[in-house]
C-alpha positions in Angstrom: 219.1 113.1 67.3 216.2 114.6 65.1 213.6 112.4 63.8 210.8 113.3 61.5 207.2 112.1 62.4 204.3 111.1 59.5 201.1 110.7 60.4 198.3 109.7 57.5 196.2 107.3 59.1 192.9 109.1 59.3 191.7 112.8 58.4 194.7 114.3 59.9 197.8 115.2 57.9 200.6 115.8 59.9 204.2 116.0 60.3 206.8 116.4 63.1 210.1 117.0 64.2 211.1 115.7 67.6 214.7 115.1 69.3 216.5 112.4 71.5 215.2 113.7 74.9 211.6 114.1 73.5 211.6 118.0 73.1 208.9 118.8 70.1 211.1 121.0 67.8 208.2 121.1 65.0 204.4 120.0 65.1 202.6 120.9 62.0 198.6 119.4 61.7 196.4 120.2 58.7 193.2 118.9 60.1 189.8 118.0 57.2 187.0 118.9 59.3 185.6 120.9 56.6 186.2 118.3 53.8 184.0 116.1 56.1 181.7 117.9 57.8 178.6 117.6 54.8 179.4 113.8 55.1 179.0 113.5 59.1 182.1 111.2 59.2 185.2 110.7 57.7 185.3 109.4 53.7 188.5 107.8 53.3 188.6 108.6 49.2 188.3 112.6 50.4 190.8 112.3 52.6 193.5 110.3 50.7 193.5 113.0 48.4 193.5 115.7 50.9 196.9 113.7 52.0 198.7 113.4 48.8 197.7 117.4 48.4 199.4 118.5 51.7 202.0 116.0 52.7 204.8 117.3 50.8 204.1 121.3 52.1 203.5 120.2 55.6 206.6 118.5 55.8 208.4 121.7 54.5 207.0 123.6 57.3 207.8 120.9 60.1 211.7 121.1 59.0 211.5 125.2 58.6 209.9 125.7 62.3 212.4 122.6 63.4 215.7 124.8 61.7 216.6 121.9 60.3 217.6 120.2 56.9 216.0 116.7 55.9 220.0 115.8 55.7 220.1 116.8 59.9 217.8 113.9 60.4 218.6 110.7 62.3 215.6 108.9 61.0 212.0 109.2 59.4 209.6 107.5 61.2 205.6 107.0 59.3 202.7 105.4 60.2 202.1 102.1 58.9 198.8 100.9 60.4 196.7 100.4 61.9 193.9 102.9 59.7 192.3 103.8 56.1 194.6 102.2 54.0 194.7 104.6 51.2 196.0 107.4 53.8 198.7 105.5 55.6 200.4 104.0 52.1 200.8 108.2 51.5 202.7 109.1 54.7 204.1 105.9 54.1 205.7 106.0 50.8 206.4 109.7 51.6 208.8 108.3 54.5 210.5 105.5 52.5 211.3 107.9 49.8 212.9 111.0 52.4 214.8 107.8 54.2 216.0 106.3 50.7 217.4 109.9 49.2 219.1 110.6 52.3 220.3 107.3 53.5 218.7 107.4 56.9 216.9 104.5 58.9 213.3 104.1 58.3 211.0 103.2 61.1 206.8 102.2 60.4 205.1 103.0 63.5 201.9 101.7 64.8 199.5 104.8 65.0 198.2 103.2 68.4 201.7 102.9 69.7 202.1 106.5 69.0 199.3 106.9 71.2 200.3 105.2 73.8 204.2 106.1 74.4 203.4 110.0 74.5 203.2 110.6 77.6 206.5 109.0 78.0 207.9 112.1 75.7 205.6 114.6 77.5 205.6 113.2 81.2 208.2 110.4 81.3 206.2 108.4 82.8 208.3 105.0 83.6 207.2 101.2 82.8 205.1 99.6 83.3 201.6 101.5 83.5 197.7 101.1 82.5 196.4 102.6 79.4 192.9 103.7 78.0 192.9 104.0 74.9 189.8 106.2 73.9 189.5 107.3 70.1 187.0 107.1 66.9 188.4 103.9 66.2 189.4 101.9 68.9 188.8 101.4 72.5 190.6 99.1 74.3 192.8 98.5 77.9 196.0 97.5 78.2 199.2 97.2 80.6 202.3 98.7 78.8 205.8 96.7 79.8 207.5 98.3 77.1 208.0 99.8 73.4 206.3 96.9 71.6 205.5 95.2 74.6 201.6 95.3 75.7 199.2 93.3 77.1 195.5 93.8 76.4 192.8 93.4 78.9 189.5 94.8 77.4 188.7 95.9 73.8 185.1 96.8 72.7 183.3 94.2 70.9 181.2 96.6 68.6 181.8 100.4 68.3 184.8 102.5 69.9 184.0 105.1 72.4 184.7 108.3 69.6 182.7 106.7 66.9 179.6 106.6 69.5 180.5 110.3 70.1 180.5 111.0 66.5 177.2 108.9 66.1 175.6 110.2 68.8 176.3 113.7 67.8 175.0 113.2 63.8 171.5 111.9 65.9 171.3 114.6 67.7 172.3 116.9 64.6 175.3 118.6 66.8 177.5 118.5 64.0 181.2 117.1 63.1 183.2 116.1 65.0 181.1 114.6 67.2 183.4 114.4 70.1 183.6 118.1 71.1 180.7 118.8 69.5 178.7 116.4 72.4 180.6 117.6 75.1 179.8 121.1 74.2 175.8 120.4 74.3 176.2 118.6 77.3 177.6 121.2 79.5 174.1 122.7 79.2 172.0 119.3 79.7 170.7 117.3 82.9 172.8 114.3 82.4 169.9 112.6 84.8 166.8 113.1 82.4 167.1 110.2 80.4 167.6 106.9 81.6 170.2 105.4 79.6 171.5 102.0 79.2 175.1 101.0 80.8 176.4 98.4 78.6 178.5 95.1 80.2 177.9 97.0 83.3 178.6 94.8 86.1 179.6 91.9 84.1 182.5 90.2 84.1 185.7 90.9 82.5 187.0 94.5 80.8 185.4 94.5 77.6 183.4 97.3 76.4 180.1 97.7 73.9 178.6 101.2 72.7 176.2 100.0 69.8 173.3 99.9 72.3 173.9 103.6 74.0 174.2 104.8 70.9 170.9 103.4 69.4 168.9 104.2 72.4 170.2 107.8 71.7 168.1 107.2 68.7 164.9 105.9 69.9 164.4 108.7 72.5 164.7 111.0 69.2 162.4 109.0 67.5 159.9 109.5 70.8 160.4 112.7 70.8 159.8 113.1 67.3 158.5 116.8 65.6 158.6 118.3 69.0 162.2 117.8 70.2 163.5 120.7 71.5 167.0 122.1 71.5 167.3 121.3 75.5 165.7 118.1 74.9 169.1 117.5 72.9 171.2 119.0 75.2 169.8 116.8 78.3 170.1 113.6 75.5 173.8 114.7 75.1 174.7 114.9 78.3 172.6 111.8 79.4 175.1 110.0 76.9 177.6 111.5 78.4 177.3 110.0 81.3 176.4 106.7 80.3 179.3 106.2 78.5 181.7 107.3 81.4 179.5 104.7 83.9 180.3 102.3 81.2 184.4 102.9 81.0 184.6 103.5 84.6 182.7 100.1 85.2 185.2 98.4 83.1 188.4 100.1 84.1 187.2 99.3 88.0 187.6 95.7 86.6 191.1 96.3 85.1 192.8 97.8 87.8 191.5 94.9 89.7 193.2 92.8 87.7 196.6 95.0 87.2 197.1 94.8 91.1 196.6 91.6 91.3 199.0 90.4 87.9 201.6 92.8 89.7 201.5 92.0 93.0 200.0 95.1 94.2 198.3 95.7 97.2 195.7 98.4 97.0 196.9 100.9 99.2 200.7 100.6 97.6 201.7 104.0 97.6 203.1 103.2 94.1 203.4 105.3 92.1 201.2 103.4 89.8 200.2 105.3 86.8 197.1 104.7 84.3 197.4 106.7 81.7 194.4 107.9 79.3 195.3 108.7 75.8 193.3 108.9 71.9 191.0 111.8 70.6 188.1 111.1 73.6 191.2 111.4 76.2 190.5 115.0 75.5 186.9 114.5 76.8 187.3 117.0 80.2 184.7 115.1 81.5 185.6 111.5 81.2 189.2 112.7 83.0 187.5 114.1 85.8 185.7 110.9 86.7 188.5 108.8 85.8 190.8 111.3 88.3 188.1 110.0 90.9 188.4 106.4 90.0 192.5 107.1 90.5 192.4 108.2 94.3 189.8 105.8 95.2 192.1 103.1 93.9 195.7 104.9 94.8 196.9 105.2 91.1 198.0 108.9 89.3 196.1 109.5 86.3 198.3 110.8 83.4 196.7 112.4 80.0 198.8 113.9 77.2 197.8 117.7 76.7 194.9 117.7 74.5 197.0 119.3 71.0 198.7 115.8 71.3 195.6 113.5 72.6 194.3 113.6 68.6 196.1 112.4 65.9 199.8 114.4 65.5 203.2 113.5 64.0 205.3 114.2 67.5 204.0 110.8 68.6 204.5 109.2 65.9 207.9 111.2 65.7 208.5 109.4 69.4 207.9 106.0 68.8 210.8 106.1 65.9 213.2 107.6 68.8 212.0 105.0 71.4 212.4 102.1 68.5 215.5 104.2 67.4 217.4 104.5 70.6 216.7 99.6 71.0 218.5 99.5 67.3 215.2 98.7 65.7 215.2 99.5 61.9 212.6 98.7 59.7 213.3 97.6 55.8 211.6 99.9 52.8 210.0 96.6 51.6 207.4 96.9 54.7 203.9 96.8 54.3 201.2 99.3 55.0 198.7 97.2 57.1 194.9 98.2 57.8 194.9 96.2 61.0 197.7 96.0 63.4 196.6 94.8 67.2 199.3 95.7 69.7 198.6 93.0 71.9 198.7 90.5 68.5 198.5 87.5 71.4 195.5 88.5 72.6 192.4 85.4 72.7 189.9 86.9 70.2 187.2 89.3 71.8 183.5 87.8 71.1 181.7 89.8 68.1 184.9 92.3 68.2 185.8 91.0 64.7 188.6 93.1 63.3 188.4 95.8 66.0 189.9 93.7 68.6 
């Protein structure tokens, strides 16, 4: 079994080549930092383009390095949401047409699922299990039972975890992407200068808010004002830092909490019980340290993807069509590209989360 990965869903253009027993044959990723970086953020007119001017080639080179012919393949699998519209209708389209000229199954994958399932390609990690999802986009906690099968537990009712990185980072004038970029200036800050809020710390329930970390980021600038120094943003950074891991370790204290207790689990329960951390900020090396704390003090095994496959790639989207693949699931040519696609689509609406629930 070969199947070919798409992923257009952001500023990444990608494609992959992946077999039945999750070995990565091909992984090709044209990233548009530079496209971006004068903007401080992504512009999702730049990088549609950028897609329909590299999707072709890059899929050339994902079947060359793979040895294979498009007529070898089992299946194309393409994101189909959740992201910028404009960029997942290119992957897409690009997917029906390889699966219409060669008569193979077609399979639209949601990007988040991609997310999620790798580390069953990379670590087979068995059902079910916890997952933190941490990217520019979404942030959100949920028990996965199985492929299509999740329950969510906390979303963030304002920004994601990686858009307060990338935020945070513009403030601070650290450059694009913000992620990296934060975690870079903060290996050379006191993390204990600035006294930072902790949002929905110590309040019920797993949901998560960044808007106000971020915009007190912004009004120590403004204090600071003509006389801010570079260690003054280096101490900021990594005062952020650490705010926002108080704030996901608060909340994930709170999910496990309730995982044990939904599962029958008594605390010490050798297991193994697995959370499993996974999106762009998964490749933060300080967020996984604490988390790896928050594992042994609860008796769980923490699980990350290696950082090449934490950001955006086609291998996990390649993944998901062999997981849906291998249960018979086929998906018509007719589907639609959607901006929006929860995978927990019975969960009760999050307060003031709006669409990002």
């Amino acid at each position: 079994m070969r199947v070919l990965g798409l992923e257009s869903s952001c500023d990444e253009t990608a494609a992959a080549v992946v077999d039945g027993a999750g070995c990565i044959l091909s992984n090709v990723v044209l990233s548009q930092i530079e496209e971006h970086k004068p903007y401080g953020g992504v512009v999702p007119e730049i990088a549609a383009r950028a897609h329909i001017d590299h999707m072709d080639r890059l899929i050339e080179q994902a079947m060359t390095e793979a040895g294979c012919e498009l007529g070898d393949l089992s299946a194309v699998a393409a994101t189909s949401g959740p992201g910028l519209i404009g960029g997942v209708m290119i992957g897409m389209m690009t997917g029906k047409a390889i699966a219409a000229a060669k008569q193979i199954p077609f399979l639209g994958v949601n990007h988040l699922e991609g997310h999620a399932l790798t580390v069953r390609m990379t670590d087979q990690v068995p059902f079910p299990y916890m997952l933190l999802l941490v990217s520019g986009g979404h942030c959100q906690i949920l028990v996965v039972r199985g492929v299509g099968n999740y329950q969510r537990l906390g979303t963030t009712i304002d920004d994601a975890a990686g858009e307060a990185f990338d935020k945070t980072a513009k403030i601070l004038g650290l450059g694009y992407p913000g992620g990296p970029a934060v975690e870079a200036a903060a290996q050379q800050g006191d993390e204990s200068r600035f006294k930072l809020p902790r949002p929905l710390k110590g309040k019920p329930g797993c949901d998560f808010s960044f808007s106000g970390l971020k915009t007190a980021v912004r009004r120590e600038v403004e204090k600071l004002g003509d006389t801010i120094t570079q260690q003054d943003m280096y101490d900021l950074a990594a005062s952020f830092q650490r705010a926002l891991c108080d704030s996901i370790l608060d909340r994930m204290r709170h999910a496990v909490e309730i995982y044990q207790k939904q599962e029958g689990l008594a605390q010490a329960d050798g297991g193994p019980h697995v959370l499993v951390v996974a999106g762009g900020v998964a490749a933060n090396s300080y967020l996984k340290s604490n988390l790896q704390q928050l594992c042994l003090d609860s008796h769980f095994m923490l699980v990350a993807p290696p950082p090449a496959l934490c950001t955006d790639n086609g291998a996990m989207i390649a993944w998901v069509g062999v997981e849906r693949f291998k249960l018979g699931q086929r998906d018509g040519l007719d589907l639609a590209a959607r901006a929006r696609w929860p995978l927990d689509p019975n969960a009760p609406p999050a307060a003031g989360a709006g669409v990002k629930a």
